[in-house]
Backbone as CSV, one residue per row, in Angstrom:
resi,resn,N_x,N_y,N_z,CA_x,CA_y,CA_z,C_x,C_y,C_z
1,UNK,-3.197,9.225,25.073,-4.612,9.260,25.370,-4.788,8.793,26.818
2,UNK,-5.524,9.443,27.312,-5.635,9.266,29.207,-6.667,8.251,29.197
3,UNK,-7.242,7.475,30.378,-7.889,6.725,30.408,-9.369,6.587,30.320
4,UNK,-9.795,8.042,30.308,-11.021,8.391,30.291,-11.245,8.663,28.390
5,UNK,-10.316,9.095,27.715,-10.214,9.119,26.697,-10.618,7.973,25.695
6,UNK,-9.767,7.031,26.441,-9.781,5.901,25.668,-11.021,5.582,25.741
7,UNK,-11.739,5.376,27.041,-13.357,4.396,27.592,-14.058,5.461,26.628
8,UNK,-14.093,6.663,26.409,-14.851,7.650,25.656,-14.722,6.603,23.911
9,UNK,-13.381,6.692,23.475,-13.166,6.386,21.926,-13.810,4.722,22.006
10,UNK,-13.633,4.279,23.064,-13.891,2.183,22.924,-15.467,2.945,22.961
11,UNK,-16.457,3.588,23.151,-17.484,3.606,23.471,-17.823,4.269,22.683
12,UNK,-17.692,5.407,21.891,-18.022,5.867,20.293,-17.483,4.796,19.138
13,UNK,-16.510,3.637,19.420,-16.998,2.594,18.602,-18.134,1.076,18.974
14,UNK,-18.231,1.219,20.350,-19.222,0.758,20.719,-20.788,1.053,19.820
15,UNK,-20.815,2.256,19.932,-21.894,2.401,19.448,-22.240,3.231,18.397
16,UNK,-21.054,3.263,17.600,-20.830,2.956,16.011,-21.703,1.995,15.240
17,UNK,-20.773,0.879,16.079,-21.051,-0.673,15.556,-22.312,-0.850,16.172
18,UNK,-23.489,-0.480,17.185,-24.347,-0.937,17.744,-25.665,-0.390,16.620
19,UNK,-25.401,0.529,16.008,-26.231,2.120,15.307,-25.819,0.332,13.642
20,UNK,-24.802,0.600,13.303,-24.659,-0.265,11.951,-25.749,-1.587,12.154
21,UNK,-25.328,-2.398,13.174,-26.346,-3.259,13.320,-27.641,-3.345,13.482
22,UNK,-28.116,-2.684,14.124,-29.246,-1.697,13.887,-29.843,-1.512,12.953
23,UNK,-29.226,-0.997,11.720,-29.543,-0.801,10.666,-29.335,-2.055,9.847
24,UNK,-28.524,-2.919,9.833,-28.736,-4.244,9.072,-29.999,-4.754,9.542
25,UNK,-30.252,-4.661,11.388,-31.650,-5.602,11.128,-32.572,-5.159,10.785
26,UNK,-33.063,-3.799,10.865,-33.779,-3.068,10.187,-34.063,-3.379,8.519
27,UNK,-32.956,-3.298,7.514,-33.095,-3.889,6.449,-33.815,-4.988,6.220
28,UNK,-32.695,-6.226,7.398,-33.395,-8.026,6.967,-35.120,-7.527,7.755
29,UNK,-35.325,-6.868,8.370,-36.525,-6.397,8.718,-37.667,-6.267,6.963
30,UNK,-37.208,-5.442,6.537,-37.734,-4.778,5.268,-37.938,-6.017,4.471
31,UNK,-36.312,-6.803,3.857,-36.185,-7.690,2.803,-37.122,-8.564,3.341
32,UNK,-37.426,-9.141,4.381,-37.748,-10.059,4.735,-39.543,-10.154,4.108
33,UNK,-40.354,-9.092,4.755,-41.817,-8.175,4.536,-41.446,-8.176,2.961
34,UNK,-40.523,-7.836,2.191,-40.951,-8.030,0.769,-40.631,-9.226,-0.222
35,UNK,-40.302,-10.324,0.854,-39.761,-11.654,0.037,-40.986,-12.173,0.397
36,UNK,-41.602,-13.463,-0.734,-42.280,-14.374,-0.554,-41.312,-15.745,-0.325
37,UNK,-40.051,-15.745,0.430,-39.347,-17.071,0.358,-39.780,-17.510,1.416
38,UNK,-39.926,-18.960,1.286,-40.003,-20.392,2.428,-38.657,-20.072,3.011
39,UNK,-38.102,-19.421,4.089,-36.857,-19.289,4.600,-36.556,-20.520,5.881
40,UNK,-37.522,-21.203,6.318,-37.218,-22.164,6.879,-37.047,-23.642,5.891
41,UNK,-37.324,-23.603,5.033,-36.887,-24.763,4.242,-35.580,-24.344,3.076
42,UNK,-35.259,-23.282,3.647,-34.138,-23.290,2.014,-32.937,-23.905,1.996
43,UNK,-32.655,-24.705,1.255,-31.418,-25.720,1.176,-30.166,-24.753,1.184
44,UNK,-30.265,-23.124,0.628,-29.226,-22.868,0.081,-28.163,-22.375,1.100
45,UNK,-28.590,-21.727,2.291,-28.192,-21.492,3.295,-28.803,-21.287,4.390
46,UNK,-28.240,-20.063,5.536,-28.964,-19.349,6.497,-30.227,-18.836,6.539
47,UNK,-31.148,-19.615,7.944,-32.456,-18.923,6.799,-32.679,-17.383,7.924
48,UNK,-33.716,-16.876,7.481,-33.805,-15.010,8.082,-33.721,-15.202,9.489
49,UNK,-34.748,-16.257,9.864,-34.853,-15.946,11.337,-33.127,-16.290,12.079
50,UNK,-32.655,-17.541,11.823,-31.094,-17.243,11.833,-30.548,-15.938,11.935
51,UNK,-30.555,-15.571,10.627,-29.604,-14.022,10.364,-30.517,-13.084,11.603
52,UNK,-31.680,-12.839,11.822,-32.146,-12.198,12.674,-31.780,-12.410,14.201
53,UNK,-32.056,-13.904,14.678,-31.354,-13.874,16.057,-29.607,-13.377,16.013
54,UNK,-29.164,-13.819,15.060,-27.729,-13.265,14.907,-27.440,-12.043,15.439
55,UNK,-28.204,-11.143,14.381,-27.555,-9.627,14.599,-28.777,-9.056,16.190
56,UNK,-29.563,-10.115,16.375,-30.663,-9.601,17.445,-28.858,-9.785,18.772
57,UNK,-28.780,-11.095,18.725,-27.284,-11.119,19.469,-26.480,-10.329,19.660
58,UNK,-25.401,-9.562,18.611,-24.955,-9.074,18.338,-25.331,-7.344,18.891
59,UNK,-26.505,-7.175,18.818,-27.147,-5.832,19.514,-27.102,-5.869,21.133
60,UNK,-27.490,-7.283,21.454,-28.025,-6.881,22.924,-25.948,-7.082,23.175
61,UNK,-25.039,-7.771,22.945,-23.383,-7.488,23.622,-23.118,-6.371,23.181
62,UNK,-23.533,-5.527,21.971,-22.783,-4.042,21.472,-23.558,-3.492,22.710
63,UNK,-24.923,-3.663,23.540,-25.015,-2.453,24.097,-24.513,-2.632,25.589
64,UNK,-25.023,-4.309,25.474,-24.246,-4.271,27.136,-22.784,-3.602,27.007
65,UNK,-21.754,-3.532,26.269,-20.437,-2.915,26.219,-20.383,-1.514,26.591
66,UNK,-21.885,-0.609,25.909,-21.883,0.399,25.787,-22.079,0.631,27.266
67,UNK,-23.186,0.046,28.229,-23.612,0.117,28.966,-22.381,-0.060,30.467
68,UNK,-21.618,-0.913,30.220,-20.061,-0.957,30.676,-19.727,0.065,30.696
69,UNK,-18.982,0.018,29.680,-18.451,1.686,29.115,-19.158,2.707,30.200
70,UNK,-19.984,3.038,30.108,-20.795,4.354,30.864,-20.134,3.920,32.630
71,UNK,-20.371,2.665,32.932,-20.145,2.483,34.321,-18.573,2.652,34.326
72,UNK,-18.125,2.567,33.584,-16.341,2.300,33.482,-16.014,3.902,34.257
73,UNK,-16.708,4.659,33.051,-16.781,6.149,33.363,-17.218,6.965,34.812
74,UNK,-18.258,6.316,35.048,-18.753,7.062,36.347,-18.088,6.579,36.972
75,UNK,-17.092,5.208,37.146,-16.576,4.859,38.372,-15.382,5.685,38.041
76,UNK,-14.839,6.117,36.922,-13.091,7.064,36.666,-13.855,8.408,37.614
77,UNK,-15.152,8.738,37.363,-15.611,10.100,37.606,-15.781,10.175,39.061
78,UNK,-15.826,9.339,39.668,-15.999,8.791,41.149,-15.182,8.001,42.016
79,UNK,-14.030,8.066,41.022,-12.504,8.077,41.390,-12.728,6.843,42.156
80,UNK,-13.671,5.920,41.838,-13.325,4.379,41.792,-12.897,3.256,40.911
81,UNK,-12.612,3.848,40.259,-12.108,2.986,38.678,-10.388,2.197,39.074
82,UNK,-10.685,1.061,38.618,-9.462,0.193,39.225,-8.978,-0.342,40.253
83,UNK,-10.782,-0.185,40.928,-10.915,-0.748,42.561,-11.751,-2.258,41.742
84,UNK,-11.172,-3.207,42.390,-11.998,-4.373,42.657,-13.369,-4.372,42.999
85,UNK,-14.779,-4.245,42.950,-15.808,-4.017,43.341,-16.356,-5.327,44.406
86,UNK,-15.380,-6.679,44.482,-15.429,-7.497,45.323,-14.636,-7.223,46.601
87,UNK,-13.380,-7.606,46.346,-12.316,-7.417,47.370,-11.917,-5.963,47.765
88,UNK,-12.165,-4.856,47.149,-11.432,-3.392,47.082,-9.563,-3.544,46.317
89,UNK,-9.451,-4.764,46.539,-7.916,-4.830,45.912,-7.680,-3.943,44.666
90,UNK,-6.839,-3.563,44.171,-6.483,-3.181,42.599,-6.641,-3.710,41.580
91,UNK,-7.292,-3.546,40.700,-7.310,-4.320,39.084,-6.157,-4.360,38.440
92,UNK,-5.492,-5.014,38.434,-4.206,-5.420,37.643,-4.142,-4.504,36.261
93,UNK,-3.151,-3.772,35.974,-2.784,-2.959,34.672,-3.603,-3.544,33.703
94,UNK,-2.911,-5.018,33.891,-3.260,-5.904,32.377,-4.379,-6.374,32.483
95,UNK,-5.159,-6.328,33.327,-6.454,-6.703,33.054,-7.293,-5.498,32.312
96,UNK,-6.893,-4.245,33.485,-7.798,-2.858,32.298,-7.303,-2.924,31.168
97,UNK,-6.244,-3.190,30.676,-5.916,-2.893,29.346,-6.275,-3.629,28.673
98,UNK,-7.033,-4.907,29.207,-7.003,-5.973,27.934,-8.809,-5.472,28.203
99,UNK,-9.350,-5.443,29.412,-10.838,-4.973,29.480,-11.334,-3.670,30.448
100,UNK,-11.217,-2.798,29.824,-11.079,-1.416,30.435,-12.615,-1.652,30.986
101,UNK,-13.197,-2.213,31.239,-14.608,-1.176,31.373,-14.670,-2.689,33.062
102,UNK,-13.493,-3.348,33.250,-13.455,-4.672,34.223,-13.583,-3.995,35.517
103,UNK,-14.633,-4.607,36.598,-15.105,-4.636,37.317,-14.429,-5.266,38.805
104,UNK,-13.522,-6.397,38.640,-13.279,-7.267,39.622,-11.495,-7.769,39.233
105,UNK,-11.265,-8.083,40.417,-9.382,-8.170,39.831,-9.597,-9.635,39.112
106,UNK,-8.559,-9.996,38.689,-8.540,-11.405,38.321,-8.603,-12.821,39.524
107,UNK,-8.879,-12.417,40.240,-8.951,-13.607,41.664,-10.799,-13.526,41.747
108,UNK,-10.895,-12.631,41.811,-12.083,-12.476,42.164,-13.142,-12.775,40.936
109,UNK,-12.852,-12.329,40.049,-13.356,-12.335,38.384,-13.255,-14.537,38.132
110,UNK,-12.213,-14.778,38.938,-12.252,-15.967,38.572,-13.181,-17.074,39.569
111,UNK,-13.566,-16.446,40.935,-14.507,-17.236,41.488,-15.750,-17.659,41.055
């Protein structure tokens, strides 16, 4: 799989998982409108608004990824991909591979 391949497949599970969550909060959306529970006093666990900032979390990093992803792409498409966007230096192998959609080498990423 070439490298554009891959940022394509990490980014159709990007937003796989962004579409699922979505739809869970949508649900605790629903359950929530048809429960009469005290959810801030319940001993038994997590209460909604919890579970809601949760997956509210969980949405806004699935899309920033997605939103990566897309830049990952236009920079392969613009035959800047694996340029440092600080220094111009090279992005280290192992850094794209561990974060393909990385922006800055590891010197720079670490200032």
């Amino acid at each position: 799989m070439d490298r554009d391949d891959t940022l394509r497949h990490l980014r159709a599970e990007a937003r796989a998982q962004v579409e699922r969550l979505d739809q869970e909060l949508l649900e605790l959306f629903a359950a929530s409108r048809s429960s009469n529970a005290d959810d801030e006093h319940d001993p038994e666990g997590s209460t909604i608004a919890f579970e809601r900032a949760q997956l509210t979390a969980l949405l806004a990093a699935g899309r920033r990824r997605i939103a990566d992803l897309d830049d990952a792409l236009d920079r392969s498409a613009a035959g800047t991909y694996g340029g440092c966007e600080r220094c111009g230096r090279p992005i280290p192998a192992e850094r794209l591979a561990a974060r393909p959609f990385a922006t800055t080498c590891v010197t720079c990423a670490a200032q």
